[in-house]
C-alpha positions, 0 to 999 in steps of 0.5 A: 421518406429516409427523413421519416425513417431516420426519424422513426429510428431515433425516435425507438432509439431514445424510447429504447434508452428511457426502456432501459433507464426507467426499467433497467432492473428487468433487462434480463434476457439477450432479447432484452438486452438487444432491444434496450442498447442495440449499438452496444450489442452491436459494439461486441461482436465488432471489438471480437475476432470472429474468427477465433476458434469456436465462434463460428455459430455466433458469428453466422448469426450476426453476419445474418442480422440475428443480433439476439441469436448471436448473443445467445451463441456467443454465451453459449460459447463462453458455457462450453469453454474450457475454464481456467483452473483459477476460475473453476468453483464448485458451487455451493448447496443452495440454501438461505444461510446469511453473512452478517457483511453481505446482509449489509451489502444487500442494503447497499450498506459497505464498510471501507477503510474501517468506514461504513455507509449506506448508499442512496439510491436514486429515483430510478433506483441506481446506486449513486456512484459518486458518494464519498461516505461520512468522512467525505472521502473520495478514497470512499467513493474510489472503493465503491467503484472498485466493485470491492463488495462483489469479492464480499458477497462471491465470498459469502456466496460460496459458504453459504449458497444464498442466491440473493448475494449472487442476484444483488451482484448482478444488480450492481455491475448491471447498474455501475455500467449502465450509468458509467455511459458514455465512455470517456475515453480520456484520462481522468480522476472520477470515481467511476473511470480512474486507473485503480477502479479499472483495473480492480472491475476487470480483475472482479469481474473476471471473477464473477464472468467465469466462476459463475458462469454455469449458474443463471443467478447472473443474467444474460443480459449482465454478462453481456454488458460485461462483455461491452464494457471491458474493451473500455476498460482495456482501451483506457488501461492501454491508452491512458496508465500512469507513466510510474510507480505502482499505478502501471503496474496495476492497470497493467494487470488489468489490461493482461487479465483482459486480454489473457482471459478474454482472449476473443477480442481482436485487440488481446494478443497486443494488449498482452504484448504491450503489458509485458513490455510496460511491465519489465520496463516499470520493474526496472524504472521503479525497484532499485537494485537492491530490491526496494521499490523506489517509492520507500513506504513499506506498504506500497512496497509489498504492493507493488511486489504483489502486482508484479507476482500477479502478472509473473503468474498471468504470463505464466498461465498462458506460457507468454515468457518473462525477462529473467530479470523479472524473476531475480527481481521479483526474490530480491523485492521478498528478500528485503520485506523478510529482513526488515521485519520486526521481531513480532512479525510486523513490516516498516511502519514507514511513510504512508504506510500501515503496521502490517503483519508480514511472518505468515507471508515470509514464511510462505515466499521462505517455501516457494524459493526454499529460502531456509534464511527467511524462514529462520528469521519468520520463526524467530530463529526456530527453524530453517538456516541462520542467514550468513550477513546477518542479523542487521541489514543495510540497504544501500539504494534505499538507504535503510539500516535494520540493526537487530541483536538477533531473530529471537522474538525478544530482539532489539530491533531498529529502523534508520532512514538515511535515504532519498525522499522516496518517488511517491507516498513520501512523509518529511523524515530524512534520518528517522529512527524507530525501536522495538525491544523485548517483543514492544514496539516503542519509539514509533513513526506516526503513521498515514492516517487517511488522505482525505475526508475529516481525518486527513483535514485533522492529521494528514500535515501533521502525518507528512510532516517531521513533527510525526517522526523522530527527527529534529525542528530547526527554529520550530520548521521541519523538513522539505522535500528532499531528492525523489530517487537516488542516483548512486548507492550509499558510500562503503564510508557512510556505514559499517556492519559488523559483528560488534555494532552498526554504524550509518550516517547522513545529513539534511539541510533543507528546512520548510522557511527557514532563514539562512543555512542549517544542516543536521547530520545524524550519526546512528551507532548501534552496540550490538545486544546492549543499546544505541547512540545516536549523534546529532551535528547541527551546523548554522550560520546563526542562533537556533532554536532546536527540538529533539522529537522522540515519539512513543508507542501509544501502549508505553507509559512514559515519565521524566525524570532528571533530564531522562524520559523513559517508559514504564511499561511491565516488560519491554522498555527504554530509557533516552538518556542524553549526554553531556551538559546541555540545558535541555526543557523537556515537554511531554506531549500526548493527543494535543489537538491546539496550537498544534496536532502532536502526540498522535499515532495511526497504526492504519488507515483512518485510524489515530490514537494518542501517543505521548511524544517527548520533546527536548527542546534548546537554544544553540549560538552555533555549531553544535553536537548532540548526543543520545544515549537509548538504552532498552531493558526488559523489565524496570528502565534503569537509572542511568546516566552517560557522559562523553570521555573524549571528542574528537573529528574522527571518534567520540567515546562514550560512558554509560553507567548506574549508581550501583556501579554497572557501566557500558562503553561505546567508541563511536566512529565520526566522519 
């Protein structure tokens, strides 16, 4: 007889479980719900705290065995909470108005990292989750699983009332859930259970679960499925984060946002707990004290910044108190994106970096800490307070110099790395140097390009290596892999800031293949308002080939001539000007695909254009030294020549002059 009975109960079981695949668009109801996926039902109620306050008439009816009562209650319950303020959405006229980006996400059709695509379906009808796009990049897939289209269609939702972009929301997190079963509960790098796709699910549908929560276009049966799923979701937020970097802090976020807004569950208060404690942790192990985040790419920069914010503001909302540590931190982080900012308003355009516009957000942080020195350097100098140390900032952790002639929007600008290797998102471009003039971005770093699919098979060596980026090759090879993190600040004897000039040094000595020993030290002096030098040291034990790279936006228009290059440009140029007698064989280079990848620039993600890089190439037989003169002008680029005055161990003199009679000095210090 239990023989016949367990049979029976499995039989219904697998019945239940082809119910729910082949019909699963019509579960709708907590009836429905409780008869298609009984043990996940179940798996509610056993992850809550029954006893929390206002869950009394959900726990009888489950104490009882009324499974679909108790459902039907605990909904209830969520109805009559009191919202967040966050969450609390007035919801729109109903009307059939339509959103040309949620029209196409009716007909699965998405557009991700500027790459769009439409998502078969199978025969049951389930969005095929693992789909990489036409680019066949899984950074695609990751994207879908991220549920990025529900912030698309809650967006379009509340401009236009349309009920149909809330029900295919419903379809998609009803659909991603049931075919994320089972939970692997192990780490791992699938599309559908990786930390970064975890924590965007429990921050969207923390969205969708609450500011919706009045209206029936989400189901029953939906929102129950939420609620089974995000104790996965926490479980391996807890057990299986990253140890560093910028992915903790992500998945932190997730697991606090679970635990702060689902504050039901008998696991929530620790949840809490241990974010806050891996969150002050991460500040400390991966943001230097000078406020740069270890990683040293721009980008992942700002957003670490804006999960750290994120989680000051969940902690916040429910009074769980911080660190004071975390708050200073947290200003010093801000400081350093409002004074590396170009004059145009655009941030570093370094490692794995975009070209991002930073003014609006400085001036926004400039308001909350009534910092009038970011927002005089936002304005271009048009309101707020001149900082005191400025114009040109060094940041001795990171090891990055901006020298600027001052905050107008015309400034001379420039970005040194002298830095470490950085701790993740790294490029092969120790003493890179990029330059804006007279509102014109014009030497360049080459940008990320994609990290995988066709435009990382094409660009991406091409985009970590020295041959993107202002930098010298040693017998054709670029740079390796240098130190992750640096242990101690810059020496006081490596730069120098004053009102006159800028002066920084560093050296590099480790070359991908490269037979015996060579070391490239580059001195970086820049003359205030007027140009740069930059002195370039090689030592060798042997002959070496040597190549000068100097890449140029992709909007400059670049000529040589007489062993000058220069730009040609209606306003903003400059003009590279080498000194002394070196025979130099200079190649212009834009958008070549063969024997190599080079002149090629990618403002950001999956995006590259053609840029024109000028390489000065020579021979040396053994130590030598190099020297650039690089000399900005606003109109027409002048006819210049520089010669070198005097050389010695501690200083090297400099001359700049025309053929009409103008003439420039520089007294550069050597170490």
């Amino acid at each position: 007889m239990k023989k016949t009975i367990l049979f029976l109960t499995l039989n219904l079981f697998a019945l239940g479980n082809v119910h729910a695949q082949t019909n699963w668009q019509q579960i709708t109801t907590s009836q429905d719900a409780c008869e298609a996926w009984p043990e996940k039902m179940e798996s509610i109620f056993k992850n809550l705290d029954l006893n929390y306050p206002g869950l009394e008439a959900a726990r009888q009816a489950y104490e009882e065995g009324r499974l679909p009562e108790a459902c039907e209650r605990l909904l209830q319950y969520y109805k009559n909470r009191e919202i967040e303020q966050i969450f609390k959405k007035k919801q729109p006229a109903v009307s059939n108005q339509t959103v040309p980006e949620a029209e196409s996400a009716l007909r699965d059709t998405y557009t991700f990292q500027l790459v769009t695509a439409q998502v078969p379906r199978s025969i049951d009808g389930h969005l095929v989750w693992s789909v990489k796009g036409p680019k066949n990049d899984i950074e695609w897939a990751w994207a879908l699983n991220r549920h990025y289209p529900l912030n698309t269609l809650l967006e379009a939702y509340y401009k236009t009332g349309n009920p149909d972009y809330v029900r295919y929301m419903d379809s998609f997190i009803k659909d991603w859930i049931i075919q994320s079963w089972p939970y692997p509960a192990e780490k791992n790098d699938t599309e559908m259970w990786r930390g970064l796709e975890v924590y965007s699910r429990e921050k969207t549908w923390a969205r969708v679960f609450y500011e919706l929560i009045h209206i029936d276009y989400i189901s029953p049966a939906t929102r129950l499925l939420i609620l089974s799923s995000l104790p996965d979701h926490a479980h391996y937020a807890r057990n299986f984060h990253a140890l560093d970097g910028n992915w903790v802090t992500m998945e932190m976020i997730g697991l606090s946002t679970v635990a702060t807004v689902w504050p039901e569950f008998r696991q929530s208060p620790e949840w809490l707990e241990y974010s806050v404690q891996t969150m002050t942790e991460s500040l400390k192990e991966q943001v230097y004290p000078d406020g740069v985040q270890t990683e040293l790419t721009s980008h992942y920069h700002s957003g670490a910044l804006n999960n750290f914010s994120q989680f000051q503001k969940i902690c916040s909302r429910v009074h769980k108190p911080l660190p004071e540590y975390f708050t200073t931190q947290l200003e010093q982080m801000r400081n350093y994106l409002a004074r590396t900012m170009r004059p145009s308003g655009n941030g570093l355009l370094n490692n794995d970096s975009d070209l991002r516009y930073n003014r609006d957000w400085i001036r926004d942080a400039a308001k909350q800490y009534n910092r009038k020195d970011w927002e005089y350097i936002a304005s271009n100098g048009q309101s707020g307070i001149r900082p005191e140390n400025g114009p040109s900032f060094i940041f001795p952790w990171a090891g990055h110099l901006v020298s600027r002639s001052g905050y107008d929007a015309d400034a001379q600008w420039s970005f040194f790395d002298v830095g470490p290797w950085g701790t993740g998102h790294q490029h092969n471009d120790k003493l890179h140097l990029s330059v804006s003039a007279f509102g014109r971005d014009l030497l360049v770093d080459g940008g990320r390009f994609a990290y995988g699919g066709t435009v990382a098979d094409k660009f991406r060596e091409y985009a970590i290596g020295s041959q993107s980026h202002n930098v010298i090759l040693i017998d054709g090879n670029g740079q390796a892999p240098g130190p992750l993190k640096a242990e101690t600040p810059l020496s006081e004897e490596q730069y120098k800031i004053t009102p006159e000039f800028d002066y920084v040094w560093s050296s590099f000595d480790q070359f991908q293949a490269l037979d015996g020993t060579c070391k490239h030290t580059r001195t970086l002096f820049y003359k205030r308002g007027e140009f740069w030098v930059v002195v370039d040291q090689i030592n060798t034990d042997r002959p070496r080939k040597i190549e000068a790279l100097w890449h140029f936006h992709p909007d400059c228009t670049v000529q040589e001539k007489n062993g000058m290059v220069s730009t040609d440009n209606d306003r903003g140029n400059l003009t590279i000007v080498p000194a002394g007698e070196q025979d130099w064989k200079i190649d212009l280079v834009r958008g070549q695909e063969k024997p190599e990848i080079q002149g090629w620039y990618s403002r950001a993600y999956n995006t590259y254009d053609p840029n024109t890089a000028a390489i000065y190439s020579t021979r040396i037989t053994s130590d030598h030294r190099f020297v650039w003169v690089l000399f900005p002008s606003e109109k027409t680029a002048p006819d210049l020549r520089a010669e070198i005055i005097s050389d010695t161990e501690s200083e090297l003199k400099i001359r700049v002059f025309n053929p009409t009679g103008d003439e420039w000095f520089a007294t550069v210090p050597l170490h």
